[in-house]
N, C-alpha and C positions, 0 to 999 in steps of 0.2 A: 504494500500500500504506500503510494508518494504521501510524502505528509505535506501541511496544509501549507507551509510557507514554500517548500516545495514545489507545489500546485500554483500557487500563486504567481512565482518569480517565470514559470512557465507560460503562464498567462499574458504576461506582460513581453517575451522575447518574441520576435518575427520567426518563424517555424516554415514559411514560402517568403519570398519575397519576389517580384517581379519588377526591374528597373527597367524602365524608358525603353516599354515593348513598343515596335512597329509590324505594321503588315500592311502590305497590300498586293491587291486580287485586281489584276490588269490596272483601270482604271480608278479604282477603288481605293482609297486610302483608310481602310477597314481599323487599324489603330497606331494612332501619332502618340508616341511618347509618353505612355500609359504606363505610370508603376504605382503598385498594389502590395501589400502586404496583408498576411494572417498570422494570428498567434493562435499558440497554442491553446485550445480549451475555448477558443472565440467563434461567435459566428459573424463571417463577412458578409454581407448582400450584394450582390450587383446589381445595379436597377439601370433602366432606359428604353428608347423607344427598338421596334426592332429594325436593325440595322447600325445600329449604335457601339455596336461592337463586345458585349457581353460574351457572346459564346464562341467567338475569336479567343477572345482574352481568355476563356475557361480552357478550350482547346490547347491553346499554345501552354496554361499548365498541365496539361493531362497527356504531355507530347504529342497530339494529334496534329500541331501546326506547328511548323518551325517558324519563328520570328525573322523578320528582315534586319532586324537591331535590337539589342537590348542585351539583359544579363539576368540571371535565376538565379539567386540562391535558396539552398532547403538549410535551415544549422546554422546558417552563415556563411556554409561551403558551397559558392561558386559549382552551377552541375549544366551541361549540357542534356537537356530532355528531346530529343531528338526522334521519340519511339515511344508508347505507350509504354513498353518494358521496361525503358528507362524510367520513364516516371514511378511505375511498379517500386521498381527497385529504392529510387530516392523515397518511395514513401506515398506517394501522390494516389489518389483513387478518385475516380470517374465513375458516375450515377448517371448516366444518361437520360433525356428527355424518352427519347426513345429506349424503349423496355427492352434490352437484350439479353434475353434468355432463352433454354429450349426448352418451349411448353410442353412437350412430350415426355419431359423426363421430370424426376418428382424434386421436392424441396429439397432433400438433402443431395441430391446431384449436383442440381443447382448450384445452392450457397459453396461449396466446394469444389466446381467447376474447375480442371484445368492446376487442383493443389490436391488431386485424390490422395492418400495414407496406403502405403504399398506396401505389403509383406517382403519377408525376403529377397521372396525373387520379385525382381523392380515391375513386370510384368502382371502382375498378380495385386488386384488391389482389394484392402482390409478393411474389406465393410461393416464389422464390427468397431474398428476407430474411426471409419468416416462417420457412421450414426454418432458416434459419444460426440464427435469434434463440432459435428455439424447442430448437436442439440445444444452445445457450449456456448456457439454462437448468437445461434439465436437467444439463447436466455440470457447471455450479457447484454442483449438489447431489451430484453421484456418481453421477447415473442415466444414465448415457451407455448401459447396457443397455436402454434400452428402447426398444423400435422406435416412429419417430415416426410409423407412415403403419398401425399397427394400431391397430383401432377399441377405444375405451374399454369397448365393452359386454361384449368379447369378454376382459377382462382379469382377473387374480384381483385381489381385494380392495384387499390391500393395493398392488397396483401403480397401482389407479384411489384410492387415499387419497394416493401418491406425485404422480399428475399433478392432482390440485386443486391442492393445499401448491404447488406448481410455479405452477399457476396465479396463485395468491395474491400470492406472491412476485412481482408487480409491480416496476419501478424506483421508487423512493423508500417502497418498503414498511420502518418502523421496528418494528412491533409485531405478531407472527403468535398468534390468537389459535385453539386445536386443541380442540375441544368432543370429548372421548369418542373420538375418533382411532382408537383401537385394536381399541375393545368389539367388532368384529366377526371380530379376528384370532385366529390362532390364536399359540402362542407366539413360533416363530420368526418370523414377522411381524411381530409386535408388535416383538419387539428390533432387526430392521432400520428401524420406523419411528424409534422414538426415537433409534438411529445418524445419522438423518435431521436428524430435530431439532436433534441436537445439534452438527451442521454448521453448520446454520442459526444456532444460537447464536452459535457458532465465527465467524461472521460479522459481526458485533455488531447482530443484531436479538433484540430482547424476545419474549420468547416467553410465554404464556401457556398453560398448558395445563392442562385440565379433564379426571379420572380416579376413576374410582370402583377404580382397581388399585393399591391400595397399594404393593405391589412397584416395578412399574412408576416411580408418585408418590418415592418413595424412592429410587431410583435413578436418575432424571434430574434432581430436583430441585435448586438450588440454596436454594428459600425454599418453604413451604410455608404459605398461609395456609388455616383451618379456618372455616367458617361453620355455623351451626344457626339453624334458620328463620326466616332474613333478617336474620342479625347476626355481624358475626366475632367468631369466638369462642378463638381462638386462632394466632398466628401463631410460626412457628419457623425458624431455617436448618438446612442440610444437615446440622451436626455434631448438631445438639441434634434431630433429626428422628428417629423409632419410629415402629412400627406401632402399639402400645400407644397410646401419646401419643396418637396420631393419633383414634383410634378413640373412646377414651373422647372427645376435645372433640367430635366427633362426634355420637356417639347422649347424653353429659351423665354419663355414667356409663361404668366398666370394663368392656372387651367380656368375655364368654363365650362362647369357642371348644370349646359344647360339644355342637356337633351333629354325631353319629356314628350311622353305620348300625351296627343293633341287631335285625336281622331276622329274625326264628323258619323266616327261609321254609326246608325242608330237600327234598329230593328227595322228598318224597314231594307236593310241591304241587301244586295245580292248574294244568294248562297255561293261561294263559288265551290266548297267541299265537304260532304255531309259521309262523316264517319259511322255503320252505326252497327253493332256488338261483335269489335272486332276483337279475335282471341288469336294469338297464336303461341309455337312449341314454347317459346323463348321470353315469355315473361307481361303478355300484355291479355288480358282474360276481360271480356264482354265491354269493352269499352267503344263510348261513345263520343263523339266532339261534332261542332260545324266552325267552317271556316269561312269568312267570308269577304269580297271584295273592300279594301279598300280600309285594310283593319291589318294590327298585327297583334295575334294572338299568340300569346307565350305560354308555354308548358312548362311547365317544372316538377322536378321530380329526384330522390336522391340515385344512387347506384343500386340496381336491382327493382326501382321500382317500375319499370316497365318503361320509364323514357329511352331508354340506352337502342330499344330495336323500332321504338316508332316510327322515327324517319325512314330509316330503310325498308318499313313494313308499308307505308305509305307511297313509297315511291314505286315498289316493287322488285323490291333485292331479297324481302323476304315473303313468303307465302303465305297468310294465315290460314288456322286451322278453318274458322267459319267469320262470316260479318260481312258486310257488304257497305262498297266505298262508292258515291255517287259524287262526279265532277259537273258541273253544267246542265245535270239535269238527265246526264245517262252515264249508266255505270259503270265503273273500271272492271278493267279485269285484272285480278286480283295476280298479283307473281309474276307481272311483265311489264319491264321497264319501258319495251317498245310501246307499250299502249298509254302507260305511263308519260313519256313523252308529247306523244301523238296528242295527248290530253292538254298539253300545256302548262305542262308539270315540269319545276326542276328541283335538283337536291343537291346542297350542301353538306356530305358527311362531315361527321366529328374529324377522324383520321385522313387529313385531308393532303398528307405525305403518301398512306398507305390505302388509299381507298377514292381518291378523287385525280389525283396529277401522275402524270407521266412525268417524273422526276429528269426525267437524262434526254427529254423533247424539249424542244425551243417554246418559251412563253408563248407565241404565236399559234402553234400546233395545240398547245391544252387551251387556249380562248374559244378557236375554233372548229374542238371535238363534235360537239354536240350539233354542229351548224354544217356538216360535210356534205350533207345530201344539196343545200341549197348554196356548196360555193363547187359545184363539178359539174360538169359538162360529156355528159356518154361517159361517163363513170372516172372521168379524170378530174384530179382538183387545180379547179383554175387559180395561182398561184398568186395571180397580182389582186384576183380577186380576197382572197384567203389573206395577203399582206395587208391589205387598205383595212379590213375587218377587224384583225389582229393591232393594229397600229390605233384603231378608232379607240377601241375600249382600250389600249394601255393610257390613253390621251384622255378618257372621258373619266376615268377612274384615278388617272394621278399614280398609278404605278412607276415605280422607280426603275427604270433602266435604262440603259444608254441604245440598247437595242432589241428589238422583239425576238432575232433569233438565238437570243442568248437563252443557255437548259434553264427548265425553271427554278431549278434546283439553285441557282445563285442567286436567287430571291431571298430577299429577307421575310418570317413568317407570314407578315401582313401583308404584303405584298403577294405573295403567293395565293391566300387570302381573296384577295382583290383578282388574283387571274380567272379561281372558279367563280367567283359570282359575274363576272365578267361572261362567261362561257354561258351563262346562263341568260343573261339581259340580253345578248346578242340573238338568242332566239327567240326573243320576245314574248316569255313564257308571262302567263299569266295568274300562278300560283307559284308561288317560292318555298318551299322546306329548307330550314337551316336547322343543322343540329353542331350546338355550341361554338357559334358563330366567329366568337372573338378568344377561342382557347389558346392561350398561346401567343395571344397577339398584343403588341403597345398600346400606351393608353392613347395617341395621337393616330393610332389606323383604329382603334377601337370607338372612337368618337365618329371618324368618318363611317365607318362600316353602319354605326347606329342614324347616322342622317341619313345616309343612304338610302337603308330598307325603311324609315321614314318617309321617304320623298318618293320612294314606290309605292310605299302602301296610301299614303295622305293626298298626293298626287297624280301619280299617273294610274289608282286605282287598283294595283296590284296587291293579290291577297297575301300574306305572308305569316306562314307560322313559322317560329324562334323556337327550340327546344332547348332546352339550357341548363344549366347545372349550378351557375349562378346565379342565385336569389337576387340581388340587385340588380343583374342585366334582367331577368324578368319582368322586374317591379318598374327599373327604367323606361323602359321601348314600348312592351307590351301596353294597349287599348283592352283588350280582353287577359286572362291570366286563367288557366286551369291547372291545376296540380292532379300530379298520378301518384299512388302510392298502390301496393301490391297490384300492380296490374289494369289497375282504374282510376276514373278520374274523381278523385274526393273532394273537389272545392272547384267553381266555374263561376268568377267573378268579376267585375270590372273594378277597376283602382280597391283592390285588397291592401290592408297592412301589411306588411313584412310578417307581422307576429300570427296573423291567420293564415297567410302561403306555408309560414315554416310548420302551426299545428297542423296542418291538411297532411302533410310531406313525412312530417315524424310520428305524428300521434294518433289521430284519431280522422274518421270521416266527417266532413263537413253536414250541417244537418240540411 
């Protein structure tokens, strides 16, 4: 056991430090002259819009980027991280945003991943000490609930963000570095991770963690540094830390909190989507809902409760068992995205890396997926036609790039963001599905993203259901708001309190 003064003088030493990192990505001057430090036993924040340069700076410590300039010390010793292993080695660990693990294999594979415990012969590994080592582990963090012989894939969210972190946490790990951690969770989730974390801390490792939740950022925080496009732009501790503060170093100027649903929609509007007892394998049992033009109706709902396969059961990615969906007044066919389409339907997934974009295709090619039939000619796509289209919506939407044929994949979140909804205004859909619209995304594309589906839905008439995970983007945006809980819709209100969405959500049915 360190003793306390011990613990302390630790607390106070730099344990990473990062002097006067640079980088830049062709044109891009991704970070100017950016140094950071962590101590031991601390938690560091990073905050800013995206593109700002965060997960550069998390990267080049976790060796995934090598810097154009600068210097790393881990101890105080001078170390070139050049490799993921290198940083292994110095101590470094990497939690990625993206969940890297193999869902096929069970918890304690997992957490021990690639450090198995081998009998004699090297060849031969002793699964009798990977269970003990692997159950060690997790109980130094407090996860002794979790069963080590059920498979990762089969887990909620937040229990497989629980066995990476585990993972990670290697012997001689100094510095755990948490990219977006959360953005997938619902609230109570989120607050058990950062419980997590700050175990972790409690132990005297540096923590590093990347958040676009101010809340969150604020309340785990012990330092908070600010960056704006590839430069820090402001650093603070715990006492001297605001949302305010935060915000303005941020976007350069004072945020304005003043996007509010403002909706003419009244009963007497057009239906444009009548839901009605749709059930299916995966978590949504006799639910009903209507949508309608010129309104934005927000769902909410925690992890498990039946929001998570809405979208995609609506759109047609999933098949329900029974219920029946009526667009315009004739009825979908249920399990077919083509018809889904054809309807005037489009969707926004949550995984919008893993489930909406051609990563390694030019921003131009994922704007105009959805629109191919009507930029080709005898089955070829007319290419200047397909550029002019491409180029319209990078230019209507404020999308950052210097060119459309650049992968979209060098997009920064919100940005990328902006390329599917993009894809979708272009066909002129007349119903929108977004599922967790702004996960992941700055508070400067998260204001535009919310005026946006405002000015379609208030405006140009378009119906728009939001699915969301976060209480306040619901309470924000949303004209209508219904909550799911086990599978149903338990509250269907217009301007609810916070404190009625959250009882509907946690506790009980609305009456």
């Amino acid at each position: 056991m360190i003793a306390t003064d011990q613990q302390d003088r630790a607390r106070k030493s730099p344990i990473l430090q990062l002097n006067s990192i640079s980088k830049r990505y062709g044109g891009v001057q991704a970070l100017s002259e950016v140094s950071i430090h962590v101590n031991a036993g601390e938690i560091l924040c990073l905050v800013g819009e995206n593109g700002a340069g965060k997960s550069t700076l998390a990267a080049v410590a976790a060796g995934l980027v090598s810097p154009d300039s600068g210097k790393i010390f881990v101890d105080g010793e001078e170390v070139v991280l050049n490799s993921p292993r290198a940083a292994e080695i110095a101590g470094i660990r990497l939690a990625s945003q993206e969940l890297q693990l193999c869902p096929e294999l069970d918890v304690m594979t997992n957490v021990l991943l690639g450090h198995y415990p081998h009998k004699k012969l090297p060849f031969l590994v002793d699964y009798a000490s990977m269970k003990r080592k692997a159950a060690e582990r997790l109980a130094s963090l407090g996860l002794e609930d979790i069963d080590l012989h059920q498979n990762v894939g089969e887990m909620p969210v937040v229990y497989r963000a629980f066995v990476q972190i585990a993972r990670s946490l290697t012997p001689g790990a100094k510095v755990l570095i948490t990219d977006e951690p959360t953005a997938p969770m619902s609230d109570i989730e989120a607050t058990r991770l950062l419980k997590l974390l700050k175990t972790i801390c409690d132990q005297g490792v540096g923590i590093i963690f990347v958040s676009h939740r101010l809340d969150e950022v604020l309340n785990i925080a012990d330092r908070v540094v600010v960056l704006r496009d590839g430069k820090l732009v402001d650093e603070m501790n715990k006492s001297e830390g605001n949302k305010e503060r935060i915000v303005s170093s941020m976007l350069g100027h004072a945020s304005v909190d003043g996007v509010r649903a403002a909706s003419s929609t009244n009963e007497n509007s057009e239906v444009a989507m009548k839901v009605e007892n749709l059930t299916t394998s995966n978590g949504i049992s006799d639910t009903n809902l209507t949508l309608k033009f010129g309104e934005i109706l927000g769902v909410y709902g925690i992890a498990g409760s039946g929001r998570d396969s809405l979208g995609m059961t609506l759109f047609g990615s999933n098949k329900p068992t029974s219920g029946k969906i009526t667009v315009g007044g004739s009825e979908l066919k249920l399990g077919s995205i083509k018809s889904t389409m054809e309807m005037g339907i489009g969707y926004v997934p949550a995984e919008r890396r893993a489930q909406g974009l051609l990563l390694e295709r030019s921003i131009k090619e994922n704007i105009t997926l959805a629109f191919l039939r009507k930029l080709s000619k005898l089955g070829l796509i007319q290419a200047k036609s397909e550029s002019v289209a491409g180029q319209l919506w990078v230019d209507n939407l404020s999308i950052k790039t210097k060119d459309i044929e650049n992968v979209v994949l060098s997009l920064s979140g919100g940005n990328q963001q902006k390329v599917l909804l993009s894809r979708w205004l272009l066909t002129g859909c007349r119903i929108l599905i977004l599922d967790d619209p702004t996960r992941g995304v700055d508070i400067g594309s998260k204001l535009e993203i919310y005026e946006l589906l405002q000015n379609l839905a208030h405006k140009e008439g378009v119906a728009v259901l939001v699915i969301s995970s976060d209480i306040e983007e619901v309470l924000k945006i949303s004209d209508r708001i219904e909550v799911m809980r086990n599978g149903k819709i338990t509250l269907s209100k217009a301007n609810p309190t916070q404190q009625e969405v959250a009882r509907a959500a946690y506790l009980e049915e609305a009456s």
